[in-house]
N, C-alpha and C positions, 0 to 999 in steps of 0.2 A: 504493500500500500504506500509505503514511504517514496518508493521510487519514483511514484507516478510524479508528483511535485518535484521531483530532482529530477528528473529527463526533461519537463515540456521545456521550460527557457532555453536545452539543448536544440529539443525538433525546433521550437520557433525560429531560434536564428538562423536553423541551418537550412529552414522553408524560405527563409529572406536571400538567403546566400545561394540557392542554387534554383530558384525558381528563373533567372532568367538564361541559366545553361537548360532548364527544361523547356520553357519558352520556343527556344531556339531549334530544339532536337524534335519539336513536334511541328516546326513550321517546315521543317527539314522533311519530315514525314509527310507532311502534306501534300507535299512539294513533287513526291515518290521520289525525292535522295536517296540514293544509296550506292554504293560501289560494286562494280564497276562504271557504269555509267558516271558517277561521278565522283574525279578525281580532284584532289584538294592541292595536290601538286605541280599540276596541268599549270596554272599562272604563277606558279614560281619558279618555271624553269629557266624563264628569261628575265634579263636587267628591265628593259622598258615595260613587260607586264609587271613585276614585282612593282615599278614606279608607279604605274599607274591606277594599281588597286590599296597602294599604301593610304591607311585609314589618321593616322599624325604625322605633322609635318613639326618641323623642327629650323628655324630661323633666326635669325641675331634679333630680331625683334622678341622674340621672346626671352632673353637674355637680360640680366641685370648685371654689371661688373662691381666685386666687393672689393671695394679700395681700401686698404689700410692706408693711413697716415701718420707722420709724425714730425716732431716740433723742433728736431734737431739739425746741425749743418748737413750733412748731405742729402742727395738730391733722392737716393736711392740705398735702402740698407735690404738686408735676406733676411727672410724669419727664416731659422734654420729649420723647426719642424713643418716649415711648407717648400719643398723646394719648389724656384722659380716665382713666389711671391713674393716681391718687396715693399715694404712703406716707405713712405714716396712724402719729400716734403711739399708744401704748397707749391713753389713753382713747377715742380715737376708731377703735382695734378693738374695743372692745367694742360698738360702735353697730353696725358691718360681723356683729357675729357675732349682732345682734336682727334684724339687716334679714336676713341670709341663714337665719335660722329663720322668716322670715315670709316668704321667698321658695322657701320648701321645699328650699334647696341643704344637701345634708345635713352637708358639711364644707369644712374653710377648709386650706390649705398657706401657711404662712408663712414671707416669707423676708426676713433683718434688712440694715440699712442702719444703720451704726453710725460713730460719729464718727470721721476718718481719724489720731486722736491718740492712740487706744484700740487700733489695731492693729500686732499686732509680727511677728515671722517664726515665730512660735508661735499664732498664733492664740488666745492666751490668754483674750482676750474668751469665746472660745466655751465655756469653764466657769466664768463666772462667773456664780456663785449668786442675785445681783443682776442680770443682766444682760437685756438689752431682750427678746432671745427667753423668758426664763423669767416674767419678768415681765408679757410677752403673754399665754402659756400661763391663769396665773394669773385675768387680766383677763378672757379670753373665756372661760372656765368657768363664772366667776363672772356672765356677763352672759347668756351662753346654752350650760345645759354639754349641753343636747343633741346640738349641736353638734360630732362631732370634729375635732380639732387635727391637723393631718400637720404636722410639723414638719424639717425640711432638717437632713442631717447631712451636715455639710461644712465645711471651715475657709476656703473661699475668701472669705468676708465679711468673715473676722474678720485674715486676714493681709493683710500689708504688702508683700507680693511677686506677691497675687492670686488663686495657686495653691487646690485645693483640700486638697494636703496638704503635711509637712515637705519643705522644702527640705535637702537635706546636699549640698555639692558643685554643686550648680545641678540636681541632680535630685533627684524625688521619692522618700522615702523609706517605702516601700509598709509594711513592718511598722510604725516608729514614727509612721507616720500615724494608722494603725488603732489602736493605745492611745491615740489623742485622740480619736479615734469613739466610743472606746466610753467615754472619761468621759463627750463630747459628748451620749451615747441617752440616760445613763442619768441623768443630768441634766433631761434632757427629760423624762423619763419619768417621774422623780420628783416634775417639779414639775406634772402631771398631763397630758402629752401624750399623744393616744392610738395614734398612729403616727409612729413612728421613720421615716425615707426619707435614708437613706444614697446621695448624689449622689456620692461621690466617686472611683467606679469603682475603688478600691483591689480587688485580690486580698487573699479570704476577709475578709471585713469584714462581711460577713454571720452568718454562723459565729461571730467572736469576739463581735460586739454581742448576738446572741441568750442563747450562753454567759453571758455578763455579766447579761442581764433574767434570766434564771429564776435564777442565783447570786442577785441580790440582791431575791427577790422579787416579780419583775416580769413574770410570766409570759403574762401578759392584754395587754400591751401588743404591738401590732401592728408588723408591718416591712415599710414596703414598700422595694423594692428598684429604683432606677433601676436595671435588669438591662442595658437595651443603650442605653444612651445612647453620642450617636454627637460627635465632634468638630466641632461647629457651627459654620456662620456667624450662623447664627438666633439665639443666644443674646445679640448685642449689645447691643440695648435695654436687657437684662436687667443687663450687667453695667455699665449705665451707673444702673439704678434701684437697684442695692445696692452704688452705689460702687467697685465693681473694675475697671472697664475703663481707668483711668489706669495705677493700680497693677501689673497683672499685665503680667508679665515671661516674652516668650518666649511658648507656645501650651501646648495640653493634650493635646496629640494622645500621650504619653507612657501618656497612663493614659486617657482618651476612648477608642471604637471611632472606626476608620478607616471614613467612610461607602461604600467600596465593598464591605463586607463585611457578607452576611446570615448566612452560615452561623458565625460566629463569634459573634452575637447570640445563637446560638439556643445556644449554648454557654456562655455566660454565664449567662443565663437558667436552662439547666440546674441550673447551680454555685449557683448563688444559693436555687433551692428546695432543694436538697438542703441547704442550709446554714440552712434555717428560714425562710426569706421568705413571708410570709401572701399578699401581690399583687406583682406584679411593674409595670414600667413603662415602654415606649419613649419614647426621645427624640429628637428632634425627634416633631412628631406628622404634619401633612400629605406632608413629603418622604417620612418613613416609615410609609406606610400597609400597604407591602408587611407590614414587619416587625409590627405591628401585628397582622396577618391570621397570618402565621405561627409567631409567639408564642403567640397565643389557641387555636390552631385545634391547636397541636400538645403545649402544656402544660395545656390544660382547665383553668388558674388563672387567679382574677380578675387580671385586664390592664388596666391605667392606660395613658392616652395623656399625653403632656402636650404642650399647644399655648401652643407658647413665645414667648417676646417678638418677637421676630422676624416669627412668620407675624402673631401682632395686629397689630402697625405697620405690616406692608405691606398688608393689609384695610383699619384705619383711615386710612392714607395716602391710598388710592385713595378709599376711601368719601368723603374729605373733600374731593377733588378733584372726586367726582361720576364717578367712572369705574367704578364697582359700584354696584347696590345694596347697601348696609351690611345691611342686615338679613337682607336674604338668603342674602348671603354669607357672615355668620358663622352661623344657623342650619346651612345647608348643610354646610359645614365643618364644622359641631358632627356633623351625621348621620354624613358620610362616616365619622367616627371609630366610632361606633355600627356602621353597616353592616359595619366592616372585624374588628369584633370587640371592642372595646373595652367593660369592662364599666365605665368611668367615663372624665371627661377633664378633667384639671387644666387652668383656662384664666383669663385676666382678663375674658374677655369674660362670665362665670359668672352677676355679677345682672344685666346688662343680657341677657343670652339668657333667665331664669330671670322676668325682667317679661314679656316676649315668649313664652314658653312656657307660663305660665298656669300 
């Protein structure tokens, strides 16, 4: 008797999950499919039918390029755990944002690397009117303002503990985080950024940063919303290319989604369009392709992947060893995110896929 209540939430989901493989095998049936008569192989034996029944296409326009920056003398430095990424000072994003107009990628996400003597338990840096992100902002408008700007709202750059928001007591302080958000957007905003991307999964930070653009005139400016981003391992590289991975104290799983939870994504996601979010955007992107598929499919809003440091370095790791093809693999990878629903995909791998794409 017991069992009957512990199987059905199994049949149900697994009636959601395969009714349209059955759908499909009874139109097939209809149809009087079957083989020999018909062979599924027959249009893939050649290059131009293989082209011409392909169901995703894959383009530089679907492309976002993830620029690291930073606040020091050279033009160009290596994160060592990504190889072939560098942080690039200001003058030398404006060169990243003439190449990525000649490479058809339609917009740039930038994220700052800023000297470890400029950060405090406030993240102070990150409203500073002078400061490397606004000063970017400024330089790649001016060099190619067709180009939009996605700019990171987040204090874990800018703080000395790592975190993306206040510390009080050794935890996060979700409200007084959010009024540095939204000095942080509107800063950005002002100094001509065209999307806001609020990374720091605070509750209703959405809501009050929008609140904030249209008070102070800023109603044109875009939000997107890391809606499910999830507690990563993948993010390592990353926090080694903007400086946090010494600093940060303790984990994020506090305010991150726990990666065994989809139905909590999609609730997010929820909360965040109803709070003004123009795109939304999962994170991790390969692990989560599931969520990827069921974000798009089930909010009809443009949906952001982002393909984070982590999955680059293990591609370029192996590419470098010779144990993939490189080109292949991140193409490929770039589709999977297309096929699964993605109407863009933030990635480093951006102009090297975007030379290769044509």
């Amino acid at each position: 008797m017991r069992s009957g209540p512990r199987l059905a939430p199994f049949y149900s989901r697994h009636a959601q999950l395969t009714r349209p493989v059955f759908a499909v095998t009874d139109a097939a049936m209809m149809l009087g499919q079957s083989y020999p008569a018909t062979r599924l192989r027959r249009p893939r034996l050649q290059d131009w039918s293989r082209r011409l029944m392909r169901e995703t296409t894959l383009t530089p326009n679907d492309l976002v390029w993830a620029l690291v920056l930073h606040d020091g003398p050279e033009d160009r430095v290596p994160v060592a755990a990504m190889p072939g990424v560098e942080r690039v000072s200001v003058r030398e994003s404006q060169a990243c944002a003439r190449r990525a107009r000649e490479l058809g990628i339609p917009a740039m996400a930038i994220f700052p690397n800023i000297d470890p003597a400029r950060k405090d338990g406030r993240g102070s840096e990150a409203t500073n009117p002078e400061g490397l992100v606004i000063q970017a902002i400024e330089a790649i408008k001016a060099a190619a303002p067709e180009i939009g700007v996605i700019c990171d709202v987040a204090l874990d750059p800018f703080t000395d503990h790592g975190h993306d928001g206040l510390l009080v007591d050794e935890a996060i302080a979700n409200d007084a985080t959010i009024e540095r958000l939204v000095e942080q957007a509107l800063m950005q905003a002002h100094a001509g950024c065209d999307m806001v991307a609020p990374s720091d999964m605070m509750d209703g930070r959405i809501g009050a940063i929008r609140r904030a653009l249209e008070a102070d005139g800023l109603a044109d400016t875009m939000i997107l919303s890391y809606a499910a981003k999830y507690a990563s391992a993948f993010y390592g590289p990353y926090r080694e290319a903007i400086g946090s991975a010494k600093a940060l104290r303790g984990d994020k799983k506090t305010y991150q989604m726990d990666p065994a939870n989809s139905e909590e994504g999609l609730r997010e996601v929820a909360l965040d369009i109803a709070e003004g979010a123009d795109m939304v955007m999962v994170k991790p992107g390969m692990p989560y392709l599931d969520m990827v598929y069921r974000v798009a499919s089930t909010f009809q809003m443009p949906t952001l992947a982002f393909q984070v440091s982590g999955e680059y370095a293990m591609i370029k790791a192996a590419a470098l060893n010779g144990w993939i093809d490189e080109e292949r693999a991140v193409l490929e990878s770039l589709m999977a995110f297309k096929r699964a629903g993605a109407a863009g995909i933030i990635t480093y791998f951006a102009p090297w896929a975007a030379e290769r794409l044509g």
